[in-house]
N, CA and C atoms of all chains as a GROMACS GRO file, in nm:
protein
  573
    1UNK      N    1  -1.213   1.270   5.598
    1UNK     CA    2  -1.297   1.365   5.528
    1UNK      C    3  -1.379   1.449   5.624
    2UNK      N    4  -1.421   1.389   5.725
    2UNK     CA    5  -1.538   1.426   5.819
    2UNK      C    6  -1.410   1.555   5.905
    3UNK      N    7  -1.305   1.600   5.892
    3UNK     CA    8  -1.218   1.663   6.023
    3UNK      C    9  -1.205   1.815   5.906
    4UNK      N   10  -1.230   1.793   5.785
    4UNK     CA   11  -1.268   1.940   5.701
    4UNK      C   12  -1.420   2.007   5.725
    5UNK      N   13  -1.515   1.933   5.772
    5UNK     CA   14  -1.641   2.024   5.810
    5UNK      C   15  -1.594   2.104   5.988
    6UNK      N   16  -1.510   1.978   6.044
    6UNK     CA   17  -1.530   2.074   6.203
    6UNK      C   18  -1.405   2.224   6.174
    7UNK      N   19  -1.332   2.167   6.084
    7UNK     CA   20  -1.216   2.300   6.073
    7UNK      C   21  -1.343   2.453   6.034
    8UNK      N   22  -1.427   2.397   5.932
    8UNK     CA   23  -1.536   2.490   5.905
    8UNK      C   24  -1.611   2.547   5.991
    9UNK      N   25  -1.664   2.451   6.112
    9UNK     CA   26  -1.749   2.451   6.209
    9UNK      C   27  -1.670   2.571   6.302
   10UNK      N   28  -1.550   2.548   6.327
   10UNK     CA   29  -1.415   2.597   6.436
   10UNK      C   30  -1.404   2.716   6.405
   11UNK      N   31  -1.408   2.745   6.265
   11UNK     CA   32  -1.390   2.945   6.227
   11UNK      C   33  -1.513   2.970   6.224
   12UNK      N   34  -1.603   2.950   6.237
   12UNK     CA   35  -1.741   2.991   6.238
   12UNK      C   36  -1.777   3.034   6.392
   13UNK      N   37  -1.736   2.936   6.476
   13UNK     CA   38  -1.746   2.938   6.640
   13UNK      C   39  -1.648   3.056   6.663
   14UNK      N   40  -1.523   3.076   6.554
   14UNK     CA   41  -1.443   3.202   6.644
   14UNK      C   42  -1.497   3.337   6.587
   15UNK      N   43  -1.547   3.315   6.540
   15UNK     CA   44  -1.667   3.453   6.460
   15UNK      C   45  -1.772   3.478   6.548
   16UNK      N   46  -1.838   3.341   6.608
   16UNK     CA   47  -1.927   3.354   6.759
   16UNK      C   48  -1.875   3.403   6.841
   17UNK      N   49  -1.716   3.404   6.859
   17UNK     CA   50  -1.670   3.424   6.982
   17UNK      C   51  -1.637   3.581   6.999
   18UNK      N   52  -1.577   3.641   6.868
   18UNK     CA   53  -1.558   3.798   6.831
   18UNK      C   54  -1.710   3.873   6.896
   19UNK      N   55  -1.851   3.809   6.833
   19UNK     CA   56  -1.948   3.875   6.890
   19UNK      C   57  -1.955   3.896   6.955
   20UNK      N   58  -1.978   3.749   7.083
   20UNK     CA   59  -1.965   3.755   7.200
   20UNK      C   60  -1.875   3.890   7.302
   21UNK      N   61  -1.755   3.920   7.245
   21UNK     CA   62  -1.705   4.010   7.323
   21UNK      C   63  -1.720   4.110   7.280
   22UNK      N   64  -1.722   4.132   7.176
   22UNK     CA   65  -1.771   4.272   7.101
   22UNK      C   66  -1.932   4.341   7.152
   23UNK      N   67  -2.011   4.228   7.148
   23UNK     CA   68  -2.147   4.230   7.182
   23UNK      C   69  -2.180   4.370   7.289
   24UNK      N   70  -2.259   4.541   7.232
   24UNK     CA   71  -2.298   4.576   7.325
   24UNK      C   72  -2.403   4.568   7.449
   25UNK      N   73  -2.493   4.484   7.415
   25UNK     CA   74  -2.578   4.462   7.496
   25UNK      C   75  -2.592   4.300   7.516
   26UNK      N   76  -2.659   4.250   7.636
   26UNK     CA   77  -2.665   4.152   7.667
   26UNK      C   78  -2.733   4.076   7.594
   27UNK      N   79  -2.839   4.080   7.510
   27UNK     CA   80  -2.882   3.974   7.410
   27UNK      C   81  -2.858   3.974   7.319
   28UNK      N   82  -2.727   4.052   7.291
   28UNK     CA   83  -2.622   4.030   7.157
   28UNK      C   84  -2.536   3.941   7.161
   29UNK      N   85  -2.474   3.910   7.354
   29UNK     CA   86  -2.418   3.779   7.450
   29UNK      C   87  -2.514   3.663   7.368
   30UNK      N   88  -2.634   3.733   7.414
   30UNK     CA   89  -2.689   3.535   7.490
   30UNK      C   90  -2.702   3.492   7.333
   31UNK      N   91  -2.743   3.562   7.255
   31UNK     CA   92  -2.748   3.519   7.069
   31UNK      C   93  -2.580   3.453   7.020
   32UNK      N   94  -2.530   3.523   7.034
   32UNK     CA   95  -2.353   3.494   7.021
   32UNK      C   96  -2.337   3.311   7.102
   33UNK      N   97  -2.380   3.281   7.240
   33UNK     CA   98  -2.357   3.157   7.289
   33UNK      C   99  -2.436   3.044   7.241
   34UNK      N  100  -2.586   3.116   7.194
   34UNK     CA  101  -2.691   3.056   7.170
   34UNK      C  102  -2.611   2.920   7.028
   35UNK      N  103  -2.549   3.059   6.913
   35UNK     CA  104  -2.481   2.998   6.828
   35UNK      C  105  -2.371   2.947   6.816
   36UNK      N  106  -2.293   2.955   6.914
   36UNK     CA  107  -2.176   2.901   6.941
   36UNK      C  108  -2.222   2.749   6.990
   37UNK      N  109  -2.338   2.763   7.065
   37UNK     CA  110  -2.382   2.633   7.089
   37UNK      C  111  -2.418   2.503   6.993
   38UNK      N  112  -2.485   2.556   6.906
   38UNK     CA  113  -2.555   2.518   6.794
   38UNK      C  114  -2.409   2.426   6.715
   39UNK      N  115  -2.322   2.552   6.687
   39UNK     CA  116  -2.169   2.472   6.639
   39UNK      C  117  -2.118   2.365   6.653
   40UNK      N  118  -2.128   2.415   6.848
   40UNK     CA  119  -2.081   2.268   6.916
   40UNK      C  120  -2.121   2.118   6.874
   41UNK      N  121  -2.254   2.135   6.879
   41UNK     CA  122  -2.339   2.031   6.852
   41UNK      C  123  -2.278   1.930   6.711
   42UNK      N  124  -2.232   2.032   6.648
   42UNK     CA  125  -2.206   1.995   6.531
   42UNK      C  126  -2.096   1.948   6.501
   43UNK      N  127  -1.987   2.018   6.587
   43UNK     CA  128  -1.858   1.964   6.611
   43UNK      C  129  -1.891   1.851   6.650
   44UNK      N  130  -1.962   1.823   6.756
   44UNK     CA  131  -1.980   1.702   6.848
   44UNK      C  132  -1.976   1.565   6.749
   45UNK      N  133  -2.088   1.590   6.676
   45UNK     CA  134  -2.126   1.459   6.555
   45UNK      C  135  -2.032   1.450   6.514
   46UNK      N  136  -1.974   1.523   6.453
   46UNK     CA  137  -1.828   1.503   6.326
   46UNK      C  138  -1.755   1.431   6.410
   47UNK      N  139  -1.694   1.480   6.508
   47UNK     CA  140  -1.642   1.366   6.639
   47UNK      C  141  -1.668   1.229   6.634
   48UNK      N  142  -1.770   1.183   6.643
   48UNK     CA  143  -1.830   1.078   6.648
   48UNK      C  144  -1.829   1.024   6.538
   49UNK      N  145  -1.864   1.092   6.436
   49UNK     CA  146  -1.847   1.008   6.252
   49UNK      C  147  -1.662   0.945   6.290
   50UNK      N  148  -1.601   1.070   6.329
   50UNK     CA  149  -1.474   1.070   6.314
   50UNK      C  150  -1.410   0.915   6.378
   51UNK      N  151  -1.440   0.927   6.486
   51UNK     CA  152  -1.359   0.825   6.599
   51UNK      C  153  -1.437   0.703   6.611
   52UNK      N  154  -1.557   0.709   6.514
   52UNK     CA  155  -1.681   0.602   6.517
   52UNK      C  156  -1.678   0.552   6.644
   53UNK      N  157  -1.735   0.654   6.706
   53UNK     CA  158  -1.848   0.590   6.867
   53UNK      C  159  -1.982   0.671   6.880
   54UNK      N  160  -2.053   0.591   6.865
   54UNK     CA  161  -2.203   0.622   6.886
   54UNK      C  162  -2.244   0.747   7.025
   55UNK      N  163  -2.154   0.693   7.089
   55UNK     CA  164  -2.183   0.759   7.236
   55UNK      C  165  -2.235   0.872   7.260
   56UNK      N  166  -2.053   0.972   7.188
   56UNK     CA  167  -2.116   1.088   7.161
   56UNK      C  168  -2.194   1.175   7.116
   57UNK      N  169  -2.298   1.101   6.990
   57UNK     CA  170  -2.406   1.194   6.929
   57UNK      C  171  -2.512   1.186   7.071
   58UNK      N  172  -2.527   1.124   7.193
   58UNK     CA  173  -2.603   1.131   7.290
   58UNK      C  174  -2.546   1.286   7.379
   59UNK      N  175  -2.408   1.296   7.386
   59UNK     CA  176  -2.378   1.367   7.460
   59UNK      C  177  -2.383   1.543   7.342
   60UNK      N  178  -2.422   1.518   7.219
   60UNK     CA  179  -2.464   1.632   7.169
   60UNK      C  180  -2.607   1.667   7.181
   61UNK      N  181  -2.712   1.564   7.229
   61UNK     CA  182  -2.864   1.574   7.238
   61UNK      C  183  -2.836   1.613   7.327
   62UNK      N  184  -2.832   1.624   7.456
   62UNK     CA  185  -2.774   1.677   7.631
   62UNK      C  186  -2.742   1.816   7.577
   63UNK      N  187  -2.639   1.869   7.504
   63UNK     CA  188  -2.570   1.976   7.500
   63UNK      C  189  -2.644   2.043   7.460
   64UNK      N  190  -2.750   1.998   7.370
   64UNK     CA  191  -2.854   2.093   7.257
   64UNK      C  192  -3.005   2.160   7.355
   65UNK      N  193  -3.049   2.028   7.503
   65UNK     CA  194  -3.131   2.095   7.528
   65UNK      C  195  -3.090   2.139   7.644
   66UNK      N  196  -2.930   2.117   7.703
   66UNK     CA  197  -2.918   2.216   7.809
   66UNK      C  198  -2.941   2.333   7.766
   67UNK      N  199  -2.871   2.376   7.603
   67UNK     CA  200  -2.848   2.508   7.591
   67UNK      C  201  -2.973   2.625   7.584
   68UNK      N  202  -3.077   2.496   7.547
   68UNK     CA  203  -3.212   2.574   7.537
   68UNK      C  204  -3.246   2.599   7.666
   69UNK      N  205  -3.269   2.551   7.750
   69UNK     CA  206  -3.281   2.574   7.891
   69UNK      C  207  -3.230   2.721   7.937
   70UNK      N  208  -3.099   2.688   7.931
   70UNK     CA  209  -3.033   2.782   7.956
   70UNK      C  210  -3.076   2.963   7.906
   71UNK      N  211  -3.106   2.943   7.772
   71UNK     CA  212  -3.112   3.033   7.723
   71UNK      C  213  -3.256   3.043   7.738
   72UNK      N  214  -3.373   2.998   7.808
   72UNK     CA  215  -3.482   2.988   7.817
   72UNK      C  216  -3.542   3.106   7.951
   73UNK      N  217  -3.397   3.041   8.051
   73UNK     CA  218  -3.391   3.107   8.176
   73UNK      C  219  -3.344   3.210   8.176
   74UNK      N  220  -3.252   3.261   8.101
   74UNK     CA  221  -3.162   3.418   8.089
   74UNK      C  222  -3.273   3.488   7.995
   75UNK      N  223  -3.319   3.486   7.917
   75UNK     CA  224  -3.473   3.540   7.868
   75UNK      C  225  -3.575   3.567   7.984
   76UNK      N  226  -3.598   3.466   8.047
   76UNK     CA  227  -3.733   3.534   8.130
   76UNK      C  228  -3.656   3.597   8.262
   77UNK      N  229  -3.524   3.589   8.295
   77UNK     CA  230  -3.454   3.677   8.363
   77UNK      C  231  -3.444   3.805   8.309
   78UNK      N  232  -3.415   3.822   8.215
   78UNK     CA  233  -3.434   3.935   8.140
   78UNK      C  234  -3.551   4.040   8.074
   79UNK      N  235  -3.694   3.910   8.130
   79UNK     CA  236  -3.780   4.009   8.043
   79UNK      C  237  -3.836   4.125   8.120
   80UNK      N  238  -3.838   4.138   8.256
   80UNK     CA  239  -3.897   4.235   8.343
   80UNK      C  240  -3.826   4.357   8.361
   81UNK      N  241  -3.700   4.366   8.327
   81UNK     CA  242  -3.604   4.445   8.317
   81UNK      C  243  -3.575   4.563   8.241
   82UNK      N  244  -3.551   4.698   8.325
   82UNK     CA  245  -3.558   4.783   8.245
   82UNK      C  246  -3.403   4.822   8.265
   83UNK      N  247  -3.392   4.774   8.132
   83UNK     CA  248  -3.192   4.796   8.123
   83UNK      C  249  -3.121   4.881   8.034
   84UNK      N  250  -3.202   4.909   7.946
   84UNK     CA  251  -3.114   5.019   7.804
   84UNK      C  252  -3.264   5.102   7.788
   85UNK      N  253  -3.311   5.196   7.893
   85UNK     CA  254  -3.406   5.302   7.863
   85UNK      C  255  -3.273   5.434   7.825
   86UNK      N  256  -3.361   5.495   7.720
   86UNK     CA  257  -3.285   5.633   7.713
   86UNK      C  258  -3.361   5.727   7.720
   87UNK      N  259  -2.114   0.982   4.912
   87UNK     CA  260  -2.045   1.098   4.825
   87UNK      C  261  -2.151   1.216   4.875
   88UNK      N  262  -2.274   1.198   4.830
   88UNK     CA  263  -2.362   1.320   4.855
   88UNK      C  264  -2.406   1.398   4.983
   89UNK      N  265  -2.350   1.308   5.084
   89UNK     CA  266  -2.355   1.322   5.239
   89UNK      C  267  -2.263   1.407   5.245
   90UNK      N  268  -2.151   1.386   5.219
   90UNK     CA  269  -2.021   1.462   5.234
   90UNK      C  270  -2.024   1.574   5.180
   91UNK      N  271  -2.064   1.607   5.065
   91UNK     CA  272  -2.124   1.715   4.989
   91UNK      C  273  -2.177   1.798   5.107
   92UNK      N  274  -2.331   1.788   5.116
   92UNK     CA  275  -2.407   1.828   5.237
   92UNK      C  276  -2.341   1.871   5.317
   93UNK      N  277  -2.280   1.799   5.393
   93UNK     CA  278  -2.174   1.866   5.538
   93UNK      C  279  -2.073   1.963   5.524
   94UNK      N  280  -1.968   2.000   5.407
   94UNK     CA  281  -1.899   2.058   5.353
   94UNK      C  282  -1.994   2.229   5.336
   95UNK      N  283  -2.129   2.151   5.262
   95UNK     CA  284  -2.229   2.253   5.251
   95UNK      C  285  -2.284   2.332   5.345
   96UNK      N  286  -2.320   2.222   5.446
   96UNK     CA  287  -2.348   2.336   5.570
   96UNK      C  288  -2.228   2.394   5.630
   97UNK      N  289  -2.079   2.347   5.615
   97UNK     CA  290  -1.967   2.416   5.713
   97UNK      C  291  -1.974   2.553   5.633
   98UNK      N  292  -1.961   2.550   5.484
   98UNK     CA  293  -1.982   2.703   5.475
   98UNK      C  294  -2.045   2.755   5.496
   99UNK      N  295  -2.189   2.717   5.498
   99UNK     CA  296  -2.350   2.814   5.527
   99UNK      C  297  -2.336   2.833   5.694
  100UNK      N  298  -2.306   2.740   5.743
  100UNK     CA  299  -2.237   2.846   5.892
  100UNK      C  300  -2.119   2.905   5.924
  101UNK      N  301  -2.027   2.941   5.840
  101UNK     CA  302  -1.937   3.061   5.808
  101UNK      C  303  -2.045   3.162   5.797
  102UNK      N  304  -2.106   3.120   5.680
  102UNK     CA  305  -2.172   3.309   5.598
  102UNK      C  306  -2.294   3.343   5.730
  103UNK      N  307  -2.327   3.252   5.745
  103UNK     CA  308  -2.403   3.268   5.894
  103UNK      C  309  -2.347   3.363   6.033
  104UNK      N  310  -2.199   3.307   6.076
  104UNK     CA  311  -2.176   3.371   6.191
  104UNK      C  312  -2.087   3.492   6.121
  105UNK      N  313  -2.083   3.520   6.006
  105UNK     CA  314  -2.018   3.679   5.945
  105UNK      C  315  -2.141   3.729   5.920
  106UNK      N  316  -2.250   3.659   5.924
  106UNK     CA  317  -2.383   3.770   5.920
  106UNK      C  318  -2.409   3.827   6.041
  107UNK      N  319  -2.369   3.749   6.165
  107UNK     CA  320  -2.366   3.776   6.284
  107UNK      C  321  -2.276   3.839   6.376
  108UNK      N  322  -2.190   3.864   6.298
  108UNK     CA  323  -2.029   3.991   6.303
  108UNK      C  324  -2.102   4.154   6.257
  109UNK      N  325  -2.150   4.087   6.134
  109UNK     CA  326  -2.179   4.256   6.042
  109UNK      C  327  -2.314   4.300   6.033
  110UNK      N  328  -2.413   4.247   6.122
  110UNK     CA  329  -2.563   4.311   6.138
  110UNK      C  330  -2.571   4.423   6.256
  111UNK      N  331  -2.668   4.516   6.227
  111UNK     CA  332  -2.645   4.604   6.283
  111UNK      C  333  -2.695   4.586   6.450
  112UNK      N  334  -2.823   4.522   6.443
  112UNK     CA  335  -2.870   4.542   6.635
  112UNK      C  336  -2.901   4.373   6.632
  113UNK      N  337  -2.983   4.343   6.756
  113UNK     CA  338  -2.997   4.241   6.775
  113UNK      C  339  -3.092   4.153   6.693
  114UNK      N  340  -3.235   4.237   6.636
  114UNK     CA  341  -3.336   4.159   6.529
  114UNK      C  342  -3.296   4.118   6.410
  115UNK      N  343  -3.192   4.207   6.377
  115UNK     CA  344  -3.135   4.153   6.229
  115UNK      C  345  -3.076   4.042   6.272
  116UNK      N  346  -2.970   4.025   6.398
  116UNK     CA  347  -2.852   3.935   6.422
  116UNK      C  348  -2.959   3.790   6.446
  117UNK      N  349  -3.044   3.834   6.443
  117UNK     CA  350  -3.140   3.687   6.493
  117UNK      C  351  -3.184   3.589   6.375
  118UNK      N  352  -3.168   3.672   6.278
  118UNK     CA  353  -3.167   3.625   6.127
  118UNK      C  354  -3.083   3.526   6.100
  119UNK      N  355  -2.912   3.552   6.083
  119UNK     CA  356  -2.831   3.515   6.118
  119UNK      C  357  -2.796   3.389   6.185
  120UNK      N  358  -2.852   3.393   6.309
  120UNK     CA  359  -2.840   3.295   6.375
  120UNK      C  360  -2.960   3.147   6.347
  121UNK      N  361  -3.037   3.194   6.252
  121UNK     CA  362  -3.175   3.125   6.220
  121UNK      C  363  -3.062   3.063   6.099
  122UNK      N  364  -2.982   3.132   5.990
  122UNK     CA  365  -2.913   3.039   5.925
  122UNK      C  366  -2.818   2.986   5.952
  123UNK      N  367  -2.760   2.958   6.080
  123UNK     CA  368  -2.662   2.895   6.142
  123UNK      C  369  -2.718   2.745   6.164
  124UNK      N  370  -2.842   2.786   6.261
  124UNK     CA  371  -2.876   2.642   6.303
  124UNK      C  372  -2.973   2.560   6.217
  125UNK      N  373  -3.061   2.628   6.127
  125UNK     CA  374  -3.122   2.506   6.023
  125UNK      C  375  -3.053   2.526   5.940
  126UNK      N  376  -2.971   2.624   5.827
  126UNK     CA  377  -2.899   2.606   5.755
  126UNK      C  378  -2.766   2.550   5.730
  127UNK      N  379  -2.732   2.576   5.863
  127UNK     CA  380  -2.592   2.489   5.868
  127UNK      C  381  -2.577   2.353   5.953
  128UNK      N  382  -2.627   2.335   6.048
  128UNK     CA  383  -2.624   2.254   6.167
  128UNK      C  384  -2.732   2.154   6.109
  129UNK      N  385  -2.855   2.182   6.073
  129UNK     CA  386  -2.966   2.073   6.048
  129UNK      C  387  -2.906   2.009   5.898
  130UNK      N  388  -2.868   2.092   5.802
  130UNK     CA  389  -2.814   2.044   5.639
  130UNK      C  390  -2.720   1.928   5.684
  131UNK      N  391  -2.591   2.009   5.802
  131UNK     CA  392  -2.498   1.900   5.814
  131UNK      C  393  -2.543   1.755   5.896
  132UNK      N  394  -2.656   1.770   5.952
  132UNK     CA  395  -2.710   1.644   5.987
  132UNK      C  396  -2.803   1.555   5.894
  133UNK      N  397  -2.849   1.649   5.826
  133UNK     CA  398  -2.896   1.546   5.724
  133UNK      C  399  -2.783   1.459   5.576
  134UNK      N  400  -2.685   1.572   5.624
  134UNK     CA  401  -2.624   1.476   5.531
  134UNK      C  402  -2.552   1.404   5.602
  135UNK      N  403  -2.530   1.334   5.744
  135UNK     CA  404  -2.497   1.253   5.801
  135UNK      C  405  -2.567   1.155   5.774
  136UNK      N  406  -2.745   1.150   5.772
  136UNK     CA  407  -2.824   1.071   5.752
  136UNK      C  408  -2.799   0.999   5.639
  137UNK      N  409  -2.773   1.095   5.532
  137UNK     CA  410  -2.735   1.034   5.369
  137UNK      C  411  -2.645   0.944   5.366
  138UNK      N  412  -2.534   0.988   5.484
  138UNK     CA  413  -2.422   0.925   5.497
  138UNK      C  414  -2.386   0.788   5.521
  139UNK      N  415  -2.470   0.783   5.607
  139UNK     CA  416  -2.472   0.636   5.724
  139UNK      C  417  -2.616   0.610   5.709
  140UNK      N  418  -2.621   0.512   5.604
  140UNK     CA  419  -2.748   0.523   5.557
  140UNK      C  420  -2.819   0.409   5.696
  141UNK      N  421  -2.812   0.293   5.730
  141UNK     CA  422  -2.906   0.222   5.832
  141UNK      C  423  -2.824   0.171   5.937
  142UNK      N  424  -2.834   0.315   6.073
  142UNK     CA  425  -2.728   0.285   6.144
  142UNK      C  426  -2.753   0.376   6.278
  143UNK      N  427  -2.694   0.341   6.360
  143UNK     CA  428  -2.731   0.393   6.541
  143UNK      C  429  -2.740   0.598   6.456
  144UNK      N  430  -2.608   0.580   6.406
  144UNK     CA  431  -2.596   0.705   6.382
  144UNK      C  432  -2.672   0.791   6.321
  145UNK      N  433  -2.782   0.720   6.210
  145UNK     CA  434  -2.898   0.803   6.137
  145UNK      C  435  -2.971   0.825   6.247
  146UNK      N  436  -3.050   0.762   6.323
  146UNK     CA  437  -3.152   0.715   6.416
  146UNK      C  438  -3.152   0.882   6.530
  147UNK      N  439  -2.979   0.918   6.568
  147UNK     CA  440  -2.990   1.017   6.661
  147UNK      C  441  -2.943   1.153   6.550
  148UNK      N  442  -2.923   1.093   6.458
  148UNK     CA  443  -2.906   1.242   6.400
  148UNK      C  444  -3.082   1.264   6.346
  149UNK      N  445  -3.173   1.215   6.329
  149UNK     CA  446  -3.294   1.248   6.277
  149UNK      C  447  -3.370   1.337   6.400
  150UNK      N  448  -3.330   1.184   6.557
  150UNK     CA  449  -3.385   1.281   6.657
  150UNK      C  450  -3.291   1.434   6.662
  151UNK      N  451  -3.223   1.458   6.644
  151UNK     CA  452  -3.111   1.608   6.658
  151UNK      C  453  -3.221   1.688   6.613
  152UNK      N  454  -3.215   1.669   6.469
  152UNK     CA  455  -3.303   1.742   6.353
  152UNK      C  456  -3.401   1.764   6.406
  153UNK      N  457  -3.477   1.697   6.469
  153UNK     CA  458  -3.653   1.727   6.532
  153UNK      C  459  -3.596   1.802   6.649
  154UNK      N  460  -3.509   1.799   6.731
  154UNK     CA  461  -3.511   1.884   6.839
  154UNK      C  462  -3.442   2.026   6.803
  155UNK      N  463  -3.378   2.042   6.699
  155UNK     CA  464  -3.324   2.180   6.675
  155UNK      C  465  -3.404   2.262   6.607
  156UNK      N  466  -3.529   2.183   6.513
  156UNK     CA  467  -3.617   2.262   6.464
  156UNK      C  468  -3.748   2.310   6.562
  157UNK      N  469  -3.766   2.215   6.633
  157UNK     CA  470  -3.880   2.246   6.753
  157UNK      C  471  -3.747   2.343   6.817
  158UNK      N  472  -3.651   2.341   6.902
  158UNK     CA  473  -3.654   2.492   6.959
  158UNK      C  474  -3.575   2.595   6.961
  159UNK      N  475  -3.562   2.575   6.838
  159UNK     CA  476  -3.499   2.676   6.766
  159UNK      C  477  -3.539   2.837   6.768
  160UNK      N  478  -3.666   2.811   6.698
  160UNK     CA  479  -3.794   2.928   6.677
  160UNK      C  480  -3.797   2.977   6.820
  161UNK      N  481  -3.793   2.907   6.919
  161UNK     CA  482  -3.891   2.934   7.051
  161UNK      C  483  -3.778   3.015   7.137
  162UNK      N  484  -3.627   3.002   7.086
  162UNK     CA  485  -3.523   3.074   7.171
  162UNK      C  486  -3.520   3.197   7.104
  163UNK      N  487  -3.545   3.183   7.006
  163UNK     CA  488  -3.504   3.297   6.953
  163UNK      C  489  -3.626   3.393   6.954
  164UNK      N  490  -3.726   3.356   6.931
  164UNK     CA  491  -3.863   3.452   7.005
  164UNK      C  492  -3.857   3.480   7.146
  165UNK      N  493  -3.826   3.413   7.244
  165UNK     CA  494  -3.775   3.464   7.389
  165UNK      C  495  -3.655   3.508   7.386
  166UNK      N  496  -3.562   3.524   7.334
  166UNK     CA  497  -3.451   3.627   7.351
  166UNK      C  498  -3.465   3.747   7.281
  167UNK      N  499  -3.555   3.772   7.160
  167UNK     CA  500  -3.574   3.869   7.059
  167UNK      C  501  -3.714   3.981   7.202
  168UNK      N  502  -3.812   3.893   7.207
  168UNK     CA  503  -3.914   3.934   7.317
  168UNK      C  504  -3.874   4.018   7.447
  169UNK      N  505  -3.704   3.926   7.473
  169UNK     CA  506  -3.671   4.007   7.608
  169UNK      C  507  -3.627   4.123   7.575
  170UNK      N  508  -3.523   4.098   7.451
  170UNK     CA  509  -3.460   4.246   7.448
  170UNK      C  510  -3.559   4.351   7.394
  171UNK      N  511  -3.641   4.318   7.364
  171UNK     CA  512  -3.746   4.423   7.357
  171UNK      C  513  -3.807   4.534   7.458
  172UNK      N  514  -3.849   4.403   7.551
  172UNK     CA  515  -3.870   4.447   7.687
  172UNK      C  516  -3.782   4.530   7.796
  173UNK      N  517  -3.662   4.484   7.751
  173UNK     CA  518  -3.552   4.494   7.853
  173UNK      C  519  -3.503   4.697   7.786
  174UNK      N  520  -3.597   4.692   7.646
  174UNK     CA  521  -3.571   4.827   7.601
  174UNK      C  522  -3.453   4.890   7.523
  175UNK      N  523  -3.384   4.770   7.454
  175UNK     CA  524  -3.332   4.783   7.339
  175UNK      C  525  -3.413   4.803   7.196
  176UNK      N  526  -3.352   4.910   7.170
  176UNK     CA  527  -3.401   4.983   7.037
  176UNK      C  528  -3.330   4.922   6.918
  177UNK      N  529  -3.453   4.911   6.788
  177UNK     CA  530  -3.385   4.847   6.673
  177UNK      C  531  -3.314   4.987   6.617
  178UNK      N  532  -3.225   4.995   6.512
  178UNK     CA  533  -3.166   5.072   6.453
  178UNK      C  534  -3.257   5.117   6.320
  179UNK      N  535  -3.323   5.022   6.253
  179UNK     CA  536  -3.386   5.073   6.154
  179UNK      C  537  -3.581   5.016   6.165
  180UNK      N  538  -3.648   5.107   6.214
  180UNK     CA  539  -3.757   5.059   6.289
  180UNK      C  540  -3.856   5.153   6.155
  181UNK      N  541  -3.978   5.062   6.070
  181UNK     CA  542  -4.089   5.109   6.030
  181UNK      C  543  -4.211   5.135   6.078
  182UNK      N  544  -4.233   5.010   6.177
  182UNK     CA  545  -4.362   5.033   6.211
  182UNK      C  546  -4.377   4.986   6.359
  183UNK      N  547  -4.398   4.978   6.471
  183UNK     CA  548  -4.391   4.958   6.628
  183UNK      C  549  -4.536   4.879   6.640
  184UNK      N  550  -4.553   4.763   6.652
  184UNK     CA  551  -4.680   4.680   6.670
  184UNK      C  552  -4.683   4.669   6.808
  185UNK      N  553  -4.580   4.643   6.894
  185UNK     CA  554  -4.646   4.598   7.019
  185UNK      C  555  -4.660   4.745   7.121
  186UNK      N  556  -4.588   4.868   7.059
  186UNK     CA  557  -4.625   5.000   7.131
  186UNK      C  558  -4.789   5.042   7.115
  187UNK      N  559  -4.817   5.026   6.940
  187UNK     CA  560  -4.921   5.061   6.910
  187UNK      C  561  -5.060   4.964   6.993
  188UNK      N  562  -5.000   4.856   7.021
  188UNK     CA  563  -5.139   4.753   7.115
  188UNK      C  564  -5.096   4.767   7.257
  189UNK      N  565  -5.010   4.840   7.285
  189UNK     CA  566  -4.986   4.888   7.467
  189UNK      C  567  -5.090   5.011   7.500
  190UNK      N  568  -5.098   5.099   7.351
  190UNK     CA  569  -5.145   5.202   7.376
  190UNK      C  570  -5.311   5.228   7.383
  191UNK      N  571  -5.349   5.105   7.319
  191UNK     CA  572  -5.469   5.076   7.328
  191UNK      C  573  -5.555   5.068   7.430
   0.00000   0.00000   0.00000
């Protein structure tokens, strides 16, 4: 039952992924990974319901605050920046 | 039964989520979007894990999930919305300019 939410999860992430390249500006990127991330996470659990091992809902807490990090650092990389003046 | 429900529930609410995030026009709207991806879809489908597995390793880290996606959730998306501001991306449909009007001050 639990392998019909990640099929859900999976077209949702390739809808992240269309943005992602479509995306004209760069924090149309980092929003597009931000949520692709979020997915993952989610994939991750269903995994784990799926194959019943505990393990992996640890290795989705890891994934959730690398991504914040990540996206914490490409923000204040970005905030001094004068990149789309017209 | 009602767990399963839930999760089913959030796989679609993050469909309509990342097609909100296909068909918005600039980045403030798309941030919307992405606000119903991760508590509407991602936090629903963890709580109905909780429903699921009612007293078990597995409730225990899906509750911590839930507390960490709602704490920083808000806070990425105000620093990525903040940068592109800065960085001088223009919204498409703009009423009123608050942080020009307190620069000018």
């Amino acid at each position: 039952m639990y392998e019909y939410v990640v099929y859900l999860l999976a077209i949702a992430a390739v809808l992240c992924i269309v943005r992602f390249i479509k995306g004209p500006t760069i924090p149309d990127k980092v929003i597009a990974i931000d949520t692709m991330s979020s997915l993952v996470v989610g994939i991750i659990v269903m995994l784990s319901l799926y194959f019943r091992v505990s393990l992996l809902m640890d290795v989705a807490i890891v994934y959730a605050i690398l991504a914040f990090i990540g996206n914490l650092a490409i923000s204040k990389y970005l905030m001094g920046k004068k990149l789309y003046e017209e | 039964m009602i767990g399963i429900a839930l999760m089913l529930v959030g796989g679609v609410l993050a469909i309509i989520g990342s097609f909100g995030l296909l068909r918005f026009p600039d980045v403030y709207s798309r941030s919307h979007a992405q606000t119903v991806v991760n508590v509407g879809g991602v936090c629903l489908m963890l709580l109905g894990v909780i429903l699921d597995q009612l007293f078990s390793v597995f409730s225990v880290k899906a509750l911590f999930l839930i507390i960490l996606i709602f704490v920083t959730s808000p806070v990425a998306t105000h620093a990525i919305t903040k940068a592109a501001y800065l960085s001088g991306v223009k919204p498409k449909v703009i009423v009123v300019d608050e942080w020009k009007r307190l620069k000018s001050r």
